[in-house]
BASE-385406 format. One record per residue: residue in three letters; x, y, z of N, C-alpha, C in turn; residue number from 1. Coordinates in steps of 0.2 Angstrom, whole numbers. Layout:
N
PT_resn_n.c1_n.c2_n.c3_ca.c1_ca.c2_ca.c3_c.c1_c.c2_c.c3_resi
PT_Ala_X_Y_Z_X_Y_Z_X_Y_Z_NUM $
...
This chain:
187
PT_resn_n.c1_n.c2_n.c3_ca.c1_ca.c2_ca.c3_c.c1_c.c2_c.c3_resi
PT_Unk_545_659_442_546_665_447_543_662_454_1 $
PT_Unk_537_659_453_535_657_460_537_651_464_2 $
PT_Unk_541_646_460_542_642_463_552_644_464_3 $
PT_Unk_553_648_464_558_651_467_558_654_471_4 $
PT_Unk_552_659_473_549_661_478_548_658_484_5 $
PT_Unk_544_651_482_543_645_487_551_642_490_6 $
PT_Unk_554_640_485_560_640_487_563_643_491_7 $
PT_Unk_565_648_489_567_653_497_564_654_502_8 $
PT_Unk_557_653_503_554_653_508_557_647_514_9 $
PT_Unk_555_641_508_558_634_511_565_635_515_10 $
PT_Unk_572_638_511_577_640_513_577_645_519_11 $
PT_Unk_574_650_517_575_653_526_572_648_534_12 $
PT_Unk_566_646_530_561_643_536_567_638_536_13 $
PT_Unk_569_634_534_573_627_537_581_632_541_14 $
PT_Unk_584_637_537_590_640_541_585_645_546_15 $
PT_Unk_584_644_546_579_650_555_578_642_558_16 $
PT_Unk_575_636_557_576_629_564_582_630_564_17 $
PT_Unk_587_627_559_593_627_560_597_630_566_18 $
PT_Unk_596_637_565_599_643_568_596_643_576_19 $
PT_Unk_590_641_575_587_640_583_589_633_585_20 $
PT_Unk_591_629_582_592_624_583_601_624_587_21 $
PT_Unk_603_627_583_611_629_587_612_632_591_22 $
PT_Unk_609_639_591_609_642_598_605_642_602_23 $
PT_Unk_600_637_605_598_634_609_597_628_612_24 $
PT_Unk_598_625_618_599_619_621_595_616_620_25 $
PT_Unk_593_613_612_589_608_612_588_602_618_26 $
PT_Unk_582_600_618_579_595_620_576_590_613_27 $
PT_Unk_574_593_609_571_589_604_574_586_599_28 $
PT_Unk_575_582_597_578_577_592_573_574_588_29 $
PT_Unk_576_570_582_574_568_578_578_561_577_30 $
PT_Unk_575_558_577_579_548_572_577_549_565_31 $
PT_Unk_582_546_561_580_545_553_579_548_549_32 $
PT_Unk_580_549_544_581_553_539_575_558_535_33 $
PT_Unk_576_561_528_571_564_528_566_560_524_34 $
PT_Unk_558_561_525_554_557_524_552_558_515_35 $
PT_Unk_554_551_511_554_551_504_547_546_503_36 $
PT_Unk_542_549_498_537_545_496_537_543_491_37 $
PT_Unk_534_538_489_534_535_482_526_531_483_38 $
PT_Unk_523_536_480_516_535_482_512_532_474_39 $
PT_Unk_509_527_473_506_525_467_499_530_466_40 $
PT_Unk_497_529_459_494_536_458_485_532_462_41 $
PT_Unk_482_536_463_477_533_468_477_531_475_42 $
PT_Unk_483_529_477_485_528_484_487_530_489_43 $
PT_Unk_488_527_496_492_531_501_497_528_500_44 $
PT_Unk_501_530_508_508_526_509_508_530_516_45 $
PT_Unk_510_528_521_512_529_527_519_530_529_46 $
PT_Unk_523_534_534_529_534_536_530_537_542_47 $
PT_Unk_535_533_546_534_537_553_540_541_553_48 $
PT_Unk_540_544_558_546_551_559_546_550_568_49 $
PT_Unk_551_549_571_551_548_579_556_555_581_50 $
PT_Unk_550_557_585_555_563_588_558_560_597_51 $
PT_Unk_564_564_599_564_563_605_565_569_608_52 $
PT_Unk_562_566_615_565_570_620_571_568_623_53 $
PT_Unk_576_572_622_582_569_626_582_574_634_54 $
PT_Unk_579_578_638_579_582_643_575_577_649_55 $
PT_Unk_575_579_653_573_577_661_566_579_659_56 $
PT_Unk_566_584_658_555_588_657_553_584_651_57 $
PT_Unk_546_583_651_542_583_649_541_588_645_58 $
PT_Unk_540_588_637_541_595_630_536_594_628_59 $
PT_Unk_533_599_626_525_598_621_528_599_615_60 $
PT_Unk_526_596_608_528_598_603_523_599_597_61 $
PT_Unk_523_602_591_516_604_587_519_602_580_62 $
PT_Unk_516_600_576_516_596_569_516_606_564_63 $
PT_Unk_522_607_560_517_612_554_518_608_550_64 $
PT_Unk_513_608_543_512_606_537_514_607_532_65 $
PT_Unk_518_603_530_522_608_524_519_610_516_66 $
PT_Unk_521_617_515_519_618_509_522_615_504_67 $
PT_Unk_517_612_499_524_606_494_524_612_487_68 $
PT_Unk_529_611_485_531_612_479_524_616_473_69 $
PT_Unk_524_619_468_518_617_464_522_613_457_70 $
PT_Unk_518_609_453_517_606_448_514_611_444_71 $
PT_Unk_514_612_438_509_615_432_505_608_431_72 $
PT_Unk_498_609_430_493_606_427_495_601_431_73 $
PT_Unk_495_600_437_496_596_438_492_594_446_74 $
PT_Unk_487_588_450_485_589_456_489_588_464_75 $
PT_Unk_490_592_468_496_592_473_493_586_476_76 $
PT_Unk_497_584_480_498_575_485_493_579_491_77 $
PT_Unk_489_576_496_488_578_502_491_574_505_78 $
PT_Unk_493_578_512_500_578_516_496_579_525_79 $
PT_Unk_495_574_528_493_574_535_496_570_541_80 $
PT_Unk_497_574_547_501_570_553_497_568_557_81 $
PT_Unk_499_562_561_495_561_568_500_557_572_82 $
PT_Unk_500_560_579_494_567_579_495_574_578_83 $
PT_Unk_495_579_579_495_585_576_500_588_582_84 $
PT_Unk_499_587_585_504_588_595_503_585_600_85 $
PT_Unk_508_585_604_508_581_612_512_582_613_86 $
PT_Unk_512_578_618_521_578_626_522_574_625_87 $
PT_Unk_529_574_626_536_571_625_537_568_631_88 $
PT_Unk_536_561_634_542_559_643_547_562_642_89 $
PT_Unk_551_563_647_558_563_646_562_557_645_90 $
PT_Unk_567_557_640_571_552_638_566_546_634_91 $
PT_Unk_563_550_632_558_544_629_557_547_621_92 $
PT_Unk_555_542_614_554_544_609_548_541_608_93 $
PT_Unk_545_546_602_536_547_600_534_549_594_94 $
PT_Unk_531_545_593_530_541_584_526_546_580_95 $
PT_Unk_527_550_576_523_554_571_521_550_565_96 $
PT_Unk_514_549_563_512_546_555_513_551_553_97 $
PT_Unk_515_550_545_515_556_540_512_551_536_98 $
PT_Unk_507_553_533_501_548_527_501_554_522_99 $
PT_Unk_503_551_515_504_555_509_498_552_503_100 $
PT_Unk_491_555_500_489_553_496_488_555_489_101 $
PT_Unk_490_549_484_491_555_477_486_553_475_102 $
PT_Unk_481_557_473_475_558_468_478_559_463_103 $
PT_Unk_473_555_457_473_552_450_474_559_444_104 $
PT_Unk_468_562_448_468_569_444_473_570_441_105 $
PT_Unk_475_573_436_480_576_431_488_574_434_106 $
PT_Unk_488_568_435_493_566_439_497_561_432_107 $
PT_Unk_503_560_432_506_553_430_511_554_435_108 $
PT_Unk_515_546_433_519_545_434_527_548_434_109 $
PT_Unk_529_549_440_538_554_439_536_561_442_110 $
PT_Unk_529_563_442_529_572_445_532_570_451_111 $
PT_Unk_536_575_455_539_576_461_536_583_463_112 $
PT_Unk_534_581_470_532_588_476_539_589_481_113 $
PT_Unk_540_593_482_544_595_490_542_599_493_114 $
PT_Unk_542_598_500_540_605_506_543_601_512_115 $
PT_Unk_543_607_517_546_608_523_543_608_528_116 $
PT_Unk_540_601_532_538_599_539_542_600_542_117 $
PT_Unk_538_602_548_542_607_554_538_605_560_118 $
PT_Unk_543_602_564_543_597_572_544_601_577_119 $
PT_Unk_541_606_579_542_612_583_541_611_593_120 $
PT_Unk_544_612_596_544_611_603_541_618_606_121 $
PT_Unk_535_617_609_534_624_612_532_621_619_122 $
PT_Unk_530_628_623_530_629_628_525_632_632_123 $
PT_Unk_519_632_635_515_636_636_516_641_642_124 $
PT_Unk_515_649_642_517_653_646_511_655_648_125 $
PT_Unk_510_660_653_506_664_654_507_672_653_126 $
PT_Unk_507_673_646_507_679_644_503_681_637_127 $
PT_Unk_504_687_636_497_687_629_498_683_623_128 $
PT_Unk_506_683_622_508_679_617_505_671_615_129 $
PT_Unk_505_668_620_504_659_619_510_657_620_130 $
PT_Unk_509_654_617_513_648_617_522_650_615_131 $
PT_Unk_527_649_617_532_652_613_537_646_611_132 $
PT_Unk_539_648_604_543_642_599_552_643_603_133 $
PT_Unk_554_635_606_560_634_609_565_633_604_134 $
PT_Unk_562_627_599_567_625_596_563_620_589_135 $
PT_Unk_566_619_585_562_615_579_567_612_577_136 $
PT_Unk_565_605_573_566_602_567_563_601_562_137 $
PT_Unk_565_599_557_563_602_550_565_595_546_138 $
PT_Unk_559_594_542_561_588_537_559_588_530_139 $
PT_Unk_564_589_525_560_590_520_556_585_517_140 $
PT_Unk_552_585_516_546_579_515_545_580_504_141 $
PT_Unk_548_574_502_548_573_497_543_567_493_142 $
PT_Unk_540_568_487_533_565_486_533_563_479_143 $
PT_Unk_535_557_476_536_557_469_529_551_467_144 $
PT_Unk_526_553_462_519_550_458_523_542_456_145 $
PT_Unk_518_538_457_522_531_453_517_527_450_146 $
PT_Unk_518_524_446_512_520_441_508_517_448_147 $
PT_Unk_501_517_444_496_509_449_500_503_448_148 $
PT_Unk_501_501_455_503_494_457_499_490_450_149 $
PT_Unk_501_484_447_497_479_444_498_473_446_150 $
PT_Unk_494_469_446_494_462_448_501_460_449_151 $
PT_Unk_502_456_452_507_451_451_505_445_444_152 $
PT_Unk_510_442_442_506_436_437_505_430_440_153 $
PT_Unk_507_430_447_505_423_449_498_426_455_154 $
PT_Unk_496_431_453_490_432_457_485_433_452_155 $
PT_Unk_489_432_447_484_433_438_482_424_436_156 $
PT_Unk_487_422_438_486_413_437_482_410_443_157 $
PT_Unk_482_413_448_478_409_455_472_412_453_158 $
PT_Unk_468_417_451_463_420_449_461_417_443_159 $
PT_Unk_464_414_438_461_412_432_461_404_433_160 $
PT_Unk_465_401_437_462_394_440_458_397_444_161 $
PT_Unk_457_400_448_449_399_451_444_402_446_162 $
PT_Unk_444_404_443_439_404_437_437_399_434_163 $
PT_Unk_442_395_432_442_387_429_438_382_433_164 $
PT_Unk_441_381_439_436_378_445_428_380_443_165 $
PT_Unk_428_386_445_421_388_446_418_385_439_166 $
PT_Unk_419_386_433_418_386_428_416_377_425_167 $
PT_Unk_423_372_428_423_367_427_418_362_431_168 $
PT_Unk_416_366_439_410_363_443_406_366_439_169 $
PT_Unk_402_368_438_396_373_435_396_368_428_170 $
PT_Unk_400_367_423_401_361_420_399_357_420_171 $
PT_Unk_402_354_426_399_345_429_394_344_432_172 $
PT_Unk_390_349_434_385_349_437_380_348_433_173 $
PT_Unk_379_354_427_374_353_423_373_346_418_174 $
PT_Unk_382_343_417_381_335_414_380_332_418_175 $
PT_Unk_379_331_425_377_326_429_372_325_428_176 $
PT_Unk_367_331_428_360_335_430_355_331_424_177 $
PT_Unk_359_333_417_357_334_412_357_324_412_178 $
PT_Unk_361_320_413_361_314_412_357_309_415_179 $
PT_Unk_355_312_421_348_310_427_342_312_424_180 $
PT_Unk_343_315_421_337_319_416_334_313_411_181 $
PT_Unk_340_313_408_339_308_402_338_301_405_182 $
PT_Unk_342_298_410_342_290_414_334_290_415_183 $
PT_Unk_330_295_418_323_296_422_321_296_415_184 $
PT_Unk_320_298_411_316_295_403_317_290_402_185 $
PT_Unk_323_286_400_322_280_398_318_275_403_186 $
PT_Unk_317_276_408_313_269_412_306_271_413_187 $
């Protein structure tokens, strides 16, 4: 029942951009599709989202943070942009990080999160209100668990030759050592 709930919220909130998106003369744009993660368990992973401004003015725009999905038993991803808002030149694009980390906690691999980042253009007025929302884009932000990375085998072989190294000086040293020892007693 609640993730039905969250559901629909996700659905209104992305059809209300949508709908602002169409009846108003956007300026703000998006390149790229929607941001998929494949996070290994303990890890981050970084992905950038570039918004545009296609207009002559200069837009201020604000990062929202999307509610992900819930998991049973299970620990949710932290989800963080930078930077959180700025301005836009006109006719110019600008790079948003979105950094996804999946803690180990009650996690394996294949859980999947989904929520809805919202790229919001506003505009500051002088009235009691603030700030007021022109127009949004919306990305649904997707987050699937994946095993820990493991070695590669040729960085398993470089590592157990340099152990052999180490091991075969350390070797030779002591029969060097060991045989100076002995030369200095017979005379």
């Amino acid at each position: 029942m609640k993730t039905q709930n969250i559901r629909l919220i996700f659905i209104g909130l992305f059809l209300l951009l949508v709908f602002t998106a169409v009846s108003a003369k956007a300026e703000l744009g998006e390149v790229a599709g929607q941001p998929n993660f494949n996070v290994s368990l303990g890890q981050s992973e970084t992905l950038n989202v570039t918004l545009l401004n296609s207009g002559d003015e200069p837009i201020g725009f604000s990062v929202v943070m999307p509610v992900l999905s819930t998991v049973p038993d299970a620990t949710t991803p932290t989800v963080t942009a930078y930077p959180m808002n700025g301005i836009i030149q006109p006719r110019s694009p600008y790079r948003v990080a979105i950094t996804v980390h999946m803690p180990t906690a009650k996690n394996k691999p294949g859980l999947s999160w989904t929520g809805v980042m919202q790229f919001l253009q506003v505009s500051n007025v002088s009235n009691p209100g603030g700030a007021v929302l022109q127009v949004g884009v919306a990305k649904i932000v997707t987050i699937t668990a994946m095993a820990a990375a493991k070695p590669e085998p040729s960085e398993m072989y470089l590592l157990f030759a340099a152990l052999a190294v180490v091991c075969a000086g350390a070797v030779a040293y002591y029969v060097v050592k060991l045989r100076a020892k002995k030369h200095r007693a017979k005379w």
